[in-house]
N, C-alpha and C positions, 0 to 999 in steps of 0.2 A: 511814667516811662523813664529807665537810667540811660544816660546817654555817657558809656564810657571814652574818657578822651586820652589818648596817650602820647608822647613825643613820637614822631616817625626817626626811624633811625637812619644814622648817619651815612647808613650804604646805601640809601635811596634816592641820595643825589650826589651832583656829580657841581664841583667847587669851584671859583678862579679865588685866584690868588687874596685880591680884592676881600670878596664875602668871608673866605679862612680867617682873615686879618680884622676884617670890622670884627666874629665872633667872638676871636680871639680877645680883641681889646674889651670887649665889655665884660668877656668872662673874668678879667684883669682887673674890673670896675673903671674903665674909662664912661666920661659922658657921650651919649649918642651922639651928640654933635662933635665932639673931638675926633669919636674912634671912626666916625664917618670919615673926616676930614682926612685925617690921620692915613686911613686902608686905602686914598687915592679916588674918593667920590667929588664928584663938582666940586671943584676946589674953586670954581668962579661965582658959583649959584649963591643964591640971596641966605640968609640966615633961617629965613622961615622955609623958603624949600630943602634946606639942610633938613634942616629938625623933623619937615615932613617927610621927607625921604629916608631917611635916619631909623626915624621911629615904622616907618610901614617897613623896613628889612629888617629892624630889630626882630619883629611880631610875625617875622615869616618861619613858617614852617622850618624853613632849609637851616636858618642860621639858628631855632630853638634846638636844633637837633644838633649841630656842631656846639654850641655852648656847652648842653648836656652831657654832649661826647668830652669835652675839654673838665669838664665836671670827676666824670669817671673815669679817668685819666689822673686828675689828681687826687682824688680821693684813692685810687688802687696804688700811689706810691708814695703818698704822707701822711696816710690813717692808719695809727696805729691798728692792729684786729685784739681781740681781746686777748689771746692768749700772748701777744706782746707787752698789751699793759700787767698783765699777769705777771710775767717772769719779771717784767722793772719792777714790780710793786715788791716779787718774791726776793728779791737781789736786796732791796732795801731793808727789809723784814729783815733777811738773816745777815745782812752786814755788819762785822764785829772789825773792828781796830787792828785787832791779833792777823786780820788778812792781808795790812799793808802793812806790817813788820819783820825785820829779819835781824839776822845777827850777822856782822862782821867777823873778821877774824880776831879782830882783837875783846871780842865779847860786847861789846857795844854797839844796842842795837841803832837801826835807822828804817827809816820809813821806803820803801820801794812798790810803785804802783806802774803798772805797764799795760800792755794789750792785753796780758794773758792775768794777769789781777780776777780775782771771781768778786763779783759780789759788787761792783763799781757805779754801779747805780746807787748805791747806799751814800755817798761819799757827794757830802754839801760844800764842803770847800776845800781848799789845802791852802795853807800861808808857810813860806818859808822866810828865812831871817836868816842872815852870816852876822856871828857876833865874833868879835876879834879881843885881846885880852890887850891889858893897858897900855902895851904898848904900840897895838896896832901891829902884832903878829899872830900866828896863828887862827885864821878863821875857824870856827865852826859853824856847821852849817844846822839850826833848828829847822825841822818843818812840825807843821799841825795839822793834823785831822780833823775832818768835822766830818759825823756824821747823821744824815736825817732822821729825825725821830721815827725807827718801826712802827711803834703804836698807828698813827695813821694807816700806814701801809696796811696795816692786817685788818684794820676797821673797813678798809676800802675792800680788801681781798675778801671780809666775811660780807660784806653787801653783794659782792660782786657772784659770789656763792649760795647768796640766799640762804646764810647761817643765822641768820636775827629770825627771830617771830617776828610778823609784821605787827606795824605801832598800831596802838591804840588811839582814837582821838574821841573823845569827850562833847558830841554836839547838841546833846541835851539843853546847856547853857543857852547856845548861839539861836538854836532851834525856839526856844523860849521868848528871846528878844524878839524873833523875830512872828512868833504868833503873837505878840502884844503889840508890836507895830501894824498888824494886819487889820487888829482887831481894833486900834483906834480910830484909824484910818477908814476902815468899814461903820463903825460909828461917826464920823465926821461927814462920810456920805450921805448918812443919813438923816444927818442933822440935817445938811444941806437942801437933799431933798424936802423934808419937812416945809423947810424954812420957803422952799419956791413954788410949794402946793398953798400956802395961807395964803 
């Protein structure tokens, strides 16, 4: 017999302030005895009625269903979805140097990276430097680019694609070991047996 078990959702009870809070703190990873403490539960009671009390509303229905709710909740607005990892992986793939340069008027270029910059997920660091000439007039201002190796990016993008033939693995070897460990072992049995029948 399957005995299918699901979280009951969060519209089927009804919360004080109190239970919100304890959920809340363990979805946080507090300990049952703090987030107890902490949400306004017998702040006078013994340590072991804490812990017991603690752990039986942990295990209740009402607050598995608010954790879970506090669950998808963050996960629907700090998980990326694939086609997010997608366009960072693509921004990085096709980020060239040539994207955060310009020319001045006087023909010399410089580096310029803003909101509206394409491709800025590519880009591992920037360092700048003022270097000033002997006499300690005229700065200039150097910056550096770095940007992340593509390579990866597109390795990740063709897995993520299912562009590779899947790998091959070789178990013939391990598969071998391990019928000769079987086979000693079933010999050693039977040695044994032997040995308690004389």
């Amino acid at each position: 017999m399957t005995v299918l078990t699901t979280t009951p959702s969060v519209d089927q009870f009804e919360y004080t302030i109190r239970q919100v809070n304890y959920a809340r703190f363990l979805f946080e990873g507090w300990q049952q005895y703090d987030a107890y403490k902490e949400a306004g539960y017998a702040v006078n009671a013994t340590r072991n009625t804490i812990d017991a009390n603690a752990s039986r509303l942990a295990n209740s229905a009402k607050v598995k269903a608010k954790i879970a709710w506090f669950h998808a909740q963050a996960d629907e607005k700090t998980i990326t979805t694939v086609r997010e990892r997608k366009q960072i992986l693509s921004e990085i793939a096709r980020g060239r140097l040539t994207d955060y340069q310009e020319a001045g008027l006087d023909g010399a270029g410089y580096i310029s990276i803003n909101k509206d910059s394409p491709n800025t997920a590519a880009i591992a660091g920037i360092e700048s430097a003022t270097r000033f000439d002997e006499n300690g007039n005229t700065g200039t201002l150097f910056t550096k680019v770095k940007l992340h190796n593509p390579v990866p990016a597109i390795d990740l993008l063709n897995k993520m694609d299912g562009a590779y033939a899947p790998e091959k693995i070789d178990i013939t070897e391990g598969l071998e070991k391990l019928l000769n460990r079987l086979q000693g072992r079933q010999e050693l049995a039977e040695g044994v047996r032997q040995s308690t029948n004389e």
